[in-house]
mmCIF file of the C-alpha atoms, coordinates in Angstrom:
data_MODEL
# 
_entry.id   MODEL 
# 
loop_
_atom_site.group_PDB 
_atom_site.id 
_atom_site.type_symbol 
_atom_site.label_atom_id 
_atom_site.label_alt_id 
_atom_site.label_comp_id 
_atom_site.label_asym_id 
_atom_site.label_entity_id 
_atom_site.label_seq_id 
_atom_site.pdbx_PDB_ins_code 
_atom_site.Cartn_x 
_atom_site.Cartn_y 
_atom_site.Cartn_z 
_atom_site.occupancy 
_atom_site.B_iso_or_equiv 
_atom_site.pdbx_formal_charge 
_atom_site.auth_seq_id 
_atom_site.auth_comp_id 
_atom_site.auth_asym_id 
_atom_site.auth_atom_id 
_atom_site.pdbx_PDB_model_num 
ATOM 1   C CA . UNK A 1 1   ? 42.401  98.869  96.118  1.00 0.00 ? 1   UNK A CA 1 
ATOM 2   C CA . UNK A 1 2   ? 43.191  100.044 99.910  1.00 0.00 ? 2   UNK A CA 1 
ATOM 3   C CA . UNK A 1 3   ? 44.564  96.523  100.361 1.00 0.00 ? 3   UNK A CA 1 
ATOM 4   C CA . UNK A 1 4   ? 46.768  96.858  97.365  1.00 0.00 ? 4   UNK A CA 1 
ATOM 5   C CA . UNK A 1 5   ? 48.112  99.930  98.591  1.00 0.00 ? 5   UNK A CA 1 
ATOM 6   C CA . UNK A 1 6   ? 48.212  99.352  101.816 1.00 0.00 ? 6   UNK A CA 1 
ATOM 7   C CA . UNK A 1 7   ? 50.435  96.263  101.300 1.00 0.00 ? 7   UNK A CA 1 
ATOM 8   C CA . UNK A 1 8   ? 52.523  98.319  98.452  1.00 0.00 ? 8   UNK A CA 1 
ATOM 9   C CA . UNK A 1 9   ? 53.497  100.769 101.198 1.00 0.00 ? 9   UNK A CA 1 
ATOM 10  C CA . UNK A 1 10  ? 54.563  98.054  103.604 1.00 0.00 ? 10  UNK A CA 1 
ATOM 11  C CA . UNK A 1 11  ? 56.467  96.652  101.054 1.00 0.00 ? 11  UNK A CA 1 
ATOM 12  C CA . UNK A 1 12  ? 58.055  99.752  100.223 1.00 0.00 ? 12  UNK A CA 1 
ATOM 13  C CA . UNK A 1 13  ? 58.715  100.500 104.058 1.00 0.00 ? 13  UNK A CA 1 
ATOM 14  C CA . UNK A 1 14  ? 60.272  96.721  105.134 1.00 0.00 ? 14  UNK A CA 1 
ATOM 15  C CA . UNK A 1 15  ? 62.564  97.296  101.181 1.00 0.00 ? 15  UNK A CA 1 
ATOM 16  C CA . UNK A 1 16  ? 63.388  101.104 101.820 1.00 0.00 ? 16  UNK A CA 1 
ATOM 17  C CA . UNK A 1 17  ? 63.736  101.043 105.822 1.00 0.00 ? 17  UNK A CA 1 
ATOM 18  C CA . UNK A 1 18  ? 66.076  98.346  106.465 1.00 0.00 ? 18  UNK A CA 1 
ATOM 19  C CA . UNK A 1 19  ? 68.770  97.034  104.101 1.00 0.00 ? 19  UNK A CA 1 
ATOM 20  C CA . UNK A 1 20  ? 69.889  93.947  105.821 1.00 0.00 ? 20  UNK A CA 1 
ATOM 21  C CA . UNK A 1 21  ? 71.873  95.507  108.482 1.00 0.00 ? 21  UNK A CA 1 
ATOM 22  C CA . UNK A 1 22  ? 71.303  96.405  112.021 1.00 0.00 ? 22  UNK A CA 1 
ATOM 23  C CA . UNK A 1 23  ? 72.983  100.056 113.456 1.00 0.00 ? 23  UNK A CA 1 
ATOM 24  C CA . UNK A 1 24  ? 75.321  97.595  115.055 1.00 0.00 ? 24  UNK A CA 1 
ATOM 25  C CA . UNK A 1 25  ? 76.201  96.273  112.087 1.00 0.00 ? 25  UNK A CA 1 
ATOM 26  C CA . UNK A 1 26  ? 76.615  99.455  110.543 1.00 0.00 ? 26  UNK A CA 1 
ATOM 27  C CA . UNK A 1 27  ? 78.567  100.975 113.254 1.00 0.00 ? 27  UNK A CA 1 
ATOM 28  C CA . UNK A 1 28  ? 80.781  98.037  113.084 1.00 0.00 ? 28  UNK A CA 1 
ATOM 29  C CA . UNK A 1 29  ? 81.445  98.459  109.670 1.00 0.00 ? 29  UNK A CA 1 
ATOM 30  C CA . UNK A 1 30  ? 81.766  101.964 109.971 1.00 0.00 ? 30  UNK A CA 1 
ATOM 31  C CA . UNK A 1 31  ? 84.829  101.710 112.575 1.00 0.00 ? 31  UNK A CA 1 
ATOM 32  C CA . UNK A 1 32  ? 86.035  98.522  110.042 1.00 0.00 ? 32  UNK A CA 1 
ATOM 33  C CA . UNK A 1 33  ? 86.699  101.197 107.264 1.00 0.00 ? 33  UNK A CA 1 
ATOM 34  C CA . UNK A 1 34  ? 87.683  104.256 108.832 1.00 0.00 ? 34  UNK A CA 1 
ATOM 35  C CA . UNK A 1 35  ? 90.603  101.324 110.947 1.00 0.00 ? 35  UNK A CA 1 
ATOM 36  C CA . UNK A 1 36  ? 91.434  100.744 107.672 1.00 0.00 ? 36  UNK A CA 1 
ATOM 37  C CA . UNK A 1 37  ? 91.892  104.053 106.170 1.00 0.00 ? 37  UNK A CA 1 
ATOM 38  C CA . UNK A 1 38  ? 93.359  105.640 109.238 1.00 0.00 ? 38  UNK A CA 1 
ATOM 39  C CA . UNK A 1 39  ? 97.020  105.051 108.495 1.00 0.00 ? 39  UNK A CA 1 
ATOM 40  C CA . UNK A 1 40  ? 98.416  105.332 104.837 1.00 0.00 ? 40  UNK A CA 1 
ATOM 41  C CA . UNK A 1 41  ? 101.842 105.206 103.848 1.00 0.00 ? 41  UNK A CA 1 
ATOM 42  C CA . UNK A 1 42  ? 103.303 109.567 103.271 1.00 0.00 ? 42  UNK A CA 1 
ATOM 43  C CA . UNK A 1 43  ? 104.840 110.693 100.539 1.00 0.00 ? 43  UNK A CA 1 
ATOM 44  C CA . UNK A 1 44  ? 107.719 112.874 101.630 1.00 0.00 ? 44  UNK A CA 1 
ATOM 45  C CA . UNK A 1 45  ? 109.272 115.680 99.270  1.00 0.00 ? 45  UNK A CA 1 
ATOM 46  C CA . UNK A 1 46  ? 112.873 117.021 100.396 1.00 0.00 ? 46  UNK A CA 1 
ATOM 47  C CA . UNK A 1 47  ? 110.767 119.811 102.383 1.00 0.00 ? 47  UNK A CA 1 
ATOM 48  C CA . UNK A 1 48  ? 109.101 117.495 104.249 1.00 0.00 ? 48  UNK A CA 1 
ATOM 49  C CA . UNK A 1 49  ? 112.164 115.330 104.651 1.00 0.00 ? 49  UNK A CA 1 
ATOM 50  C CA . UNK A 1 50  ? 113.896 118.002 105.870 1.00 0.00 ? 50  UNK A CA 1 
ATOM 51  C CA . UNK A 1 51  ? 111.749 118.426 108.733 1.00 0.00 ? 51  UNK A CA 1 
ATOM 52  C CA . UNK A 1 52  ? 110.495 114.944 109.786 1.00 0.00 ? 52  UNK A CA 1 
ATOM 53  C CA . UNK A 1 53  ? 113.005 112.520 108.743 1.00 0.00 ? 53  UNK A CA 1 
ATOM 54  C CA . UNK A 1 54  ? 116.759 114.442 108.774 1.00 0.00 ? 54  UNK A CA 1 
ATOM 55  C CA . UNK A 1 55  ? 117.857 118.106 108.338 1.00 0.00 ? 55  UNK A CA 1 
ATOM 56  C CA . UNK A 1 56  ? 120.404 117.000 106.251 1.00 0.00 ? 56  UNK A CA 1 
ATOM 57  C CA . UNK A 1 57  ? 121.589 120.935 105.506 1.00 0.00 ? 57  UNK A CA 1 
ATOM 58  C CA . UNK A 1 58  ? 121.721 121.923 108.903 1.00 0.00 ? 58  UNK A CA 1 
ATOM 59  C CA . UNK A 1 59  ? 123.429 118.560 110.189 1.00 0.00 ? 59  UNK A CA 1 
ATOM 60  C CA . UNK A 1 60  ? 125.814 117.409 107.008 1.00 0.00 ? 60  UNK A CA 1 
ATOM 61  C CA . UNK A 1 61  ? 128.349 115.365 108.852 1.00 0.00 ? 61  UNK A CA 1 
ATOM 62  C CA . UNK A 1 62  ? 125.383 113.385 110.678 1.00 0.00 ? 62  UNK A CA 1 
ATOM 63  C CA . UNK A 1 63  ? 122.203 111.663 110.813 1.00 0.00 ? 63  UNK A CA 1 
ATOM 64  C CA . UNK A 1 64  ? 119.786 112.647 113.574 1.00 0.00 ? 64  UNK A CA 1 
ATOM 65  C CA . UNK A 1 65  ? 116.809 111.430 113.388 1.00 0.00 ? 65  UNK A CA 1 
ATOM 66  C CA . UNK A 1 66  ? 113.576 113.839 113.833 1.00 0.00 ? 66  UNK A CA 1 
ATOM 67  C CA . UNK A 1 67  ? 110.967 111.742 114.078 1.00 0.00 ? 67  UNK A CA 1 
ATOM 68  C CA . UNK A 1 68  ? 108.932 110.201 116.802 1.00 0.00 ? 68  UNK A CA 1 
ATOM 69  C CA . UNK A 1 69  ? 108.273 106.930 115.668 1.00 0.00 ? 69  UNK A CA 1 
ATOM 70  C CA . UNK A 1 70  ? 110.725 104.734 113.542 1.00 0.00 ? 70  UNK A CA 1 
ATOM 71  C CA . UNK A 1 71  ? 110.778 104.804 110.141 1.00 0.00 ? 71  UNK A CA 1 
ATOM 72  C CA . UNK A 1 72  ? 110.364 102.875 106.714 1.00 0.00 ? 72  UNK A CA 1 
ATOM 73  C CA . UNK A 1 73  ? 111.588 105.031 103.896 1.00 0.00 ? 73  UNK A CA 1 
ATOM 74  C CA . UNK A 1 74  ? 110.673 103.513 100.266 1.00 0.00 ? 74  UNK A CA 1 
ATOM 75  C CA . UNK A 1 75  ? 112.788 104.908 97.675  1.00 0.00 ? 75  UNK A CA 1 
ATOM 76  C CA . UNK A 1 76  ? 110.226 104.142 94.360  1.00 0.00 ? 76  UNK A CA 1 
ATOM 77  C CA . UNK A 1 77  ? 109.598 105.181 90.815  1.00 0.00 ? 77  UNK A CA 1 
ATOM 78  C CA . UNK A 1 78  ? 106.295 104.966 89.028  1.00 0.00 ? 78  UNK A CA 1 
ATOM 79  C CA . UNK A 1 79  ? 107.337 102.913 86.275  1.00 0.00 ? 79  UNK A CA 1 
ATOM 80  C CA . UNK A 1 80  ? 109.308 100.390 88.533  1.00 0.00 ? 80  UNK A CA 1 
ATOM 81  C CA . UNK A 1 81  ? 107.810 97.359  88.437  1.00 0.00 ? 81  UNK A CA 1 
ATOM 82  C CA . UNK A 1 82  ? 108.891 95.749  91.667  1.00 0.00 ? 82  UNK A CA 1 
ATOM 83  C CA . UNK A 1 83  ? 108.412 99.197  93.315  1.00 0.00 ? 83  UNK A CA 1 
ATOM 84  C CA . UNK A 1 84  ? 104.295 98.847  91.953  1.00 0.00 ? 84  UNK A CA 1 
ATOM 85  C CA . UNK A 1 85  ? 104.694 95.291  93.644  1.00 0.00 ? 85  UNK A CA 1 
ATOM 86  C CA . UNK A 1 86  ? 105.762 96.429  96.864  1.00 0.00 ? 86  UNK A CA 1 
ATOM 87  C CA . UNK A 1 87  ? 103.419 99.348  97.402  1.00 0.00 ? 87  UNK A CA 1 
ATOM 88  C CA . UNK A 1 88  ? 99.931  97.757  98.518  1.00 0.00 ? 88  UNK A CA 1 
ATOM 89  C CA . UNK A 1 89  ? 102.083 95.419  101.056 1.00 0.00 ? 89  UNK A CA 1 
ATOM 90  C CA . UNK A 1 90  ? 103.575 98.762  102.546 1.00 0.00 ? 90  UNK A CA 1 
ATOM 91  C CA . UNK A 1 91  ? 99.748  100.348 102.547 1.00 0.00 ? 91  UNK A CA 1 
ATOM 92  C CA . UNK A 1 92  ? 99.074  97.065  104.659 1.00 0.00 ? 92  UNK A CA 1 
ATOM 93  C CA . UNK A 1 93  ? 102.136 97.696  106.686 1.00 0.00 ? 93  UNK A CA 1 
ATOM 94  C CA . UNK A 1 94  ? 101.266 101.361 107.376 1.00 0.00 ? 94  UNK A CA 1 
ATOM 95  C CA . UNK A 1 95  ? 97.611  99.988  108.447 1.00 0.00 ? 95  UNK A CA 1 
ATOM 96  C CA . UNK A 1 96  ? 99.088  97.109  110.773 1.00 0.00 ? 96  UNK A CA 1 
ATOM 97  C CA . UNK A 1 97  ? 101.718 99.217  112.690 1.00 0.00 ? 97  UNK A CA 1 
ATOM 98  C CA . UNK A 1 98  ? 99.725  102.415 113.020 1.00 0.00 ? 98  UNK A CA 1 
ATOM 99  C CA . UNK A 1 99  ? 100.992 104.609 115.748 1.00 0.00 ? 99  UNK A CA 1 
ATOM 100 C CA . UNK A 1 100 ? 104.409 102.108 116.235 1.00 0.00 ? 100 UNK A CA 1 
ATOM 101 C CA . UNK A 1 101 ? 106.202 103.460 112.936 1.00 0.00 ? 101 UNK A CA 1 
ATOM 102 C CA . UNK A 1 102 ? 105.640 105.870 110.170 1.00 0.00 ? 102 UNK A CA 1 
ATOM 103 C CA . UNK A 1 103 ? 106.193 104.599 106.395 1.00 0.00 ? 103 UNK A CA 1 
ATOM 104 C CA . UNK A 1 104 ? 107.016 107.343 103.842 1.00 0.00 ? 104 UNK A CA 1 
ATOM 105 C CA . UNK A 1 105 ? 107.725 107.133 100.315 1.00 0.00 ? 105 UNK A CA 1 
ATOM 106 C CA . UNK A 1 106 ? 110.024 109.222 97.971  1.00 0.00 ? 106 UNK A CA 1 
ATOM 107 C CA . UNK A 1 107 ? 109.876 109.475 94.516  1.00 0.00 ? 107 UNK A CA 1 
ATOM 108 C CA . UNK A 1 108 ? 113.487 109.369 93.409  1.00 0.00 ? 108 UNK A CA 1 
ATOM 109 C CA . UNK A 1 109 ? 112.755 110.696 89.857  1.00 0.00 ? 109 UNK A CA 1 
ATOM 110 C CA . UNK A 1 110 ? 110.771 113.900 91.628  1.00 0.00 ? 110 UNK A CA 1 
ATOM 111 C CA . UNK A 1 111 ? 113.337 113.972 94.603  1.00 0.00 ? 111 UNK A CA 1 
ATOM 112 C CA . UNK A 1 112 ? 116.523 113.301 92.697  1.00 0.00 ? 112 UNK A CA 1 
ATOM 113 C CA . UNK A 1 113 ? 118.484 115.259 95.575  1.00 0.00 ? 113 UNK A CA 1 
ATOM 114 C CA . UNK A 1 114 ? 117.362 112.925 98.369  1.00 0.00 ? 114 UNK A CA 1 
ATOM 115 C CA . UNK A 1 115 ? 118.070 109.624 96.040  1.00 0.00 ? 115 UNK A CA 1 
ATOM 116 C CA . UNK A 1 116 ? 121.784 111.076 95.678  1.00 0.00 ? 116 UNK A CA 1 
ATOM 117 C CA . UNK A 1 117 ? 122.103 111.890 99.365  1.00 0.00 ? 117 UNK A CA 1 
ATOM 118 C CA . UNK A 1 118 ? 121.160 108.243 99.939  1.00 0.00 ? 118 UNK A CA 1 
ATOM 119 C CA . UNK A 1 119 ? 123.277 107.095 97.074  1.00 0.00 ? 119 UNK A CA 1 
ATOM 120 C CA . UNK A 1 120 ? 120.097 105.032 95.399  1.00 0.00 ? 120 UNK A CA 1 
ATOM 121 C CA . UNK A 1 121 ? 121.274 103.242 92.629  1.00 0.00 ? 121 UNK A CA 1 
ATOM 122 C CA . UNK A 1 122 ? 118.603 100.501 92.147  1.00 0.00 ? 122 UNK A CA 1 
ATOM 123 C CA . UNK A 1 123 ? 114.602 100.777 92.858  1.00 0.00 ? 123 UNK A CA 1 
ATOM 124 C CA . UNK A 1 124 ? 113.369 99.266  95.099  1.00 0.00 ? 124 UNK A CA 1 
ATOM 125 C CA . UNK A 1 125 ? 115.334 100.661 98.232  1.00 0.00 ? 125 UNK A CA 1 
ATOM 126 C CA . UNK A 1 126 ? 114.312 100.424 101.640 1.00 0.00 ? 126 UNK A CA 1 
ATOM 127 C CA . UNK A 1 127 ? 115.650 102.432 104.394 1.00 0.00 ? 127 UNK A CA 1 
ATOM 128 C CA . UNK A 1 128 ? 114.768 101.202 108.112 1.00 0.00 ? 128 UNK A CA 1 
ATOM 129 C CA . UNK A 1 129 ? 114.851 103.925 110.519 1.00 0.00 ? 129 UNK A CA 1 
ATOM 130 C CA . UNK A 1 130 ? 115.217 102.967 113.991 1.00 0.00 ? 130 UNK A CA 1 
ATOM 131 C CA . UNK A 1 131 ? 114.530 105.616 116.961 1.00 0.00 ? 131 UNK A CA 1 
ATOM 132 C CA . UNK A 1 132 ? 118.251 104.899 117.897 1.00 0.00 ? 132 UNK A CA 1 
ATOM 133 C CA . UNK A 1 133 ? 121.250 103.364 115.948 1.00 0.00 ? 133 UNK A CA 1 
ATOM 134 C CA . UNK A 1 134 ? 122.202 103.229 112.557 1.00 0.00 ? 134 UNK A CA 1 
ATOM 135 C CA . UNK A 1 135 ? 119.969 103.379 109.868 1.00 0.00 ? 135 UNK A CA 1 
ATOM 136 C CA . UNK A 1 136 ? 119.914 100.496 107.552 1.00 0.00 ? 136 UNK A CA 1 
ATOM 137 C CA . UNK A 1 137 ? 118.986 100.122 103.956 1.00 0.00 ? 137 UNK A CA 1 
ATOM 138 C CA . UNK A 1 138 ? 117.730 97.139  102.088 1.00 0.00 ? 138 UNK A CA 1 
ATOM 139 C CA . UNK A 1 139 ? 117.454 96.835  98.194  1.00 0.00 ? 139 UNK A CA 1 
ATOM 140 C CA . UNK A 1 140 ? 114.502 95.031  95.961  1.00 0.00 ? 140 UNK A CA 1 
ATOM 141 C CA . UNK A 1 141 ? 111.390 93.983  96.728  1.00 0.00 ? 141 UNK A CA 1 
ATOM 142 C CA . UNK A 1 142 ? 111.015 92.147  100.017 1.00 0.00 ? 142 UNK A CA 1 
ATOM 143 C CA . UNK A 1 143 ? 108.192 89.729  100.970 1.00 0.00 ? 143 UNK A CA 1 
ATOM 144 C CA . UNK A 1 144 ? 105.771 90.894  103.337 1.00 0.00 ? 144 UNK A CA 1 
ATOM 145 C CA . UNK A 1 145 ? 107.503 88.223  105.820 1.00 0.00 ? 145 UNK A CA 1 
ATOM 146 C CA . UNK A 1 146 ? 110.968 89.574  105.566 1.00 0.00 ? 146 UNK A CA 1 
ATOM 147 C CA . UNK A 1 147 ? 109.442 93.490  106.059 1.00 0.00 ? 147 UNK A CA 1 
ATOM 148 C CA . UNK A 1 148 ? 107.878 91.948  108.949 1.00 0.00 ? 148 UNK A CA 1 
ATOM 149 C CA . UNK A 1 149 ? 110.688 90.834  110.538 1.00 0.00 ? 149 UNK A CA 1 
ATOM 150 C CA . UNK A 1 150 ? 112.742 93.710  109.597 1.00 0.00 ? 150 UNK A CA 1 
ATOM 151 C CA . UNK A 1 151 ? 110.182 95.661  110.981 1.00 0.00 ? 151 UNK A CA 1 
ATOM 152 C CA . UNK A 1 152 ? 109.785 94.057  114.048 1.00 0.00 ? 152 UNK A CA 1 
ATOM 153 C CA . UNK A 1 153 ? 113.755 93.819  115.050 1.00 0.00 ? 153 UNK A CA 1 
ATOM 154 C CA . UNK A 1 154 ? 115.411 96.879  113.264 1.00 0.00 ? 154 UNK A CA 1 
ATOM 155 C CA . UNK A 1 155 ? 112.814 99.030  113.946 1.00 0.00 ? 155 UNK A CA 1 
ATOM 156 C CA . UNK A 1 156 ? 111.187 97.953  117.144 1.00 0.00 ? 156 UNK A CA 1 
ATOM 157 C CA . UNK A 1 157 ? 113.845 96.087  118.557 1.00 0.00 ? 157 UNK A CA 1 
ATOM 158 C CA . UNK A 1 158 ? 111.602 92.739  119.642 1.00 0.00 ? 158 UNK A CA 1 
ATOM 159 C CA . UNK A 1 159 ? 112.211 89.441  119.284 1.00 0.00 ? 159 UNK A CA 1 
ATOM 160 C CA . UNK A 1 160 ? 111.101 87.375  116.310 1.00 0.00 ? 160 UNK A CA 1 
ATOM 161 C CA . UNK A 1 161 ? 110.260 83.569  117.343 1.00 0.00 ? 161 UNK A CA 1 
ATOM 162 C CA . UNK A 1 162 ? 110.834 82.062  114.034 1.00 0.00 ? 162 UNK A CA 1 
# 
């Protein structure tokens, strides 16, 4: 009976005491998930706009830029199709280029004043932000390639080797 029991509790132990995983490999996967969770796309009202993208009341006759980072502004709806598309390839974005841009999202049916200001007239819209220059805007759903790209030279002025 003591060998039964003996042998139940070092079953129990070598089951309940290690799961497969070293600390390392916990630690590891640890860093893995909070890397991916640290940047997320954020969803801007006209508050919010206001004060980290463009003081549009204070500055009417011109763009300036508040930011410290450039910018990716999606202009979406919830029941847009292509706009559903696009989202999880901006969440990637937003994980890929944390700390070199910011991506934000407006919802033009809840922020129907900044989708006017912007004159939005189709859903997807995408407005690149650079630190300098002109904004530009870009309409539909663009591949992860082409945002890459867009990304890389609008935004952070390199290079693209094709």
């Amino acid at each position: 009976m003591k060998k039964v029991l003996f042998t139940m509790f070092v079953f129990t132990l070598v089951l309940g005491g290690c799961n497969g995983q070293t600390k390392e490999n916990q630690q590891e996967q640890t860093k893995t998930v909070e890397k991916e969770n640290k940047m997320k796309t954020i969803h801007l009202n006209k508050i919010d706009f206001l004060n980290k993208v463009a003081n549009y009341e204070a500055n009417p006759n011109e763009f300036k830029y508040l930011g410290d980072k450039p910018a990716l502004i999606d202009f979406y709806a919830d029941w847009c199709g292509p706009c559903k598309a696009i989202a999880p390839v901006l969440e990637e974005l937003a994980a890929e280029y944390d700390g070199e841009i910011y991506i934000y999202k407006i919802n033009t049916e809840e922020e129907q004043e900044l989708a006017a200001m912007f004159g939005i007239r189709s859903i997807p819209s995408l407005l690149f932000v650079p630190m300098d220059g002109t904004p530009q805007m870009a309409q539909g759903a663009l591949p992860k390639p082409a945002l890459k790209e867009a990304i890389e030279t609008v935004l952070l002025k390199k290079t693209v080797s094709q």
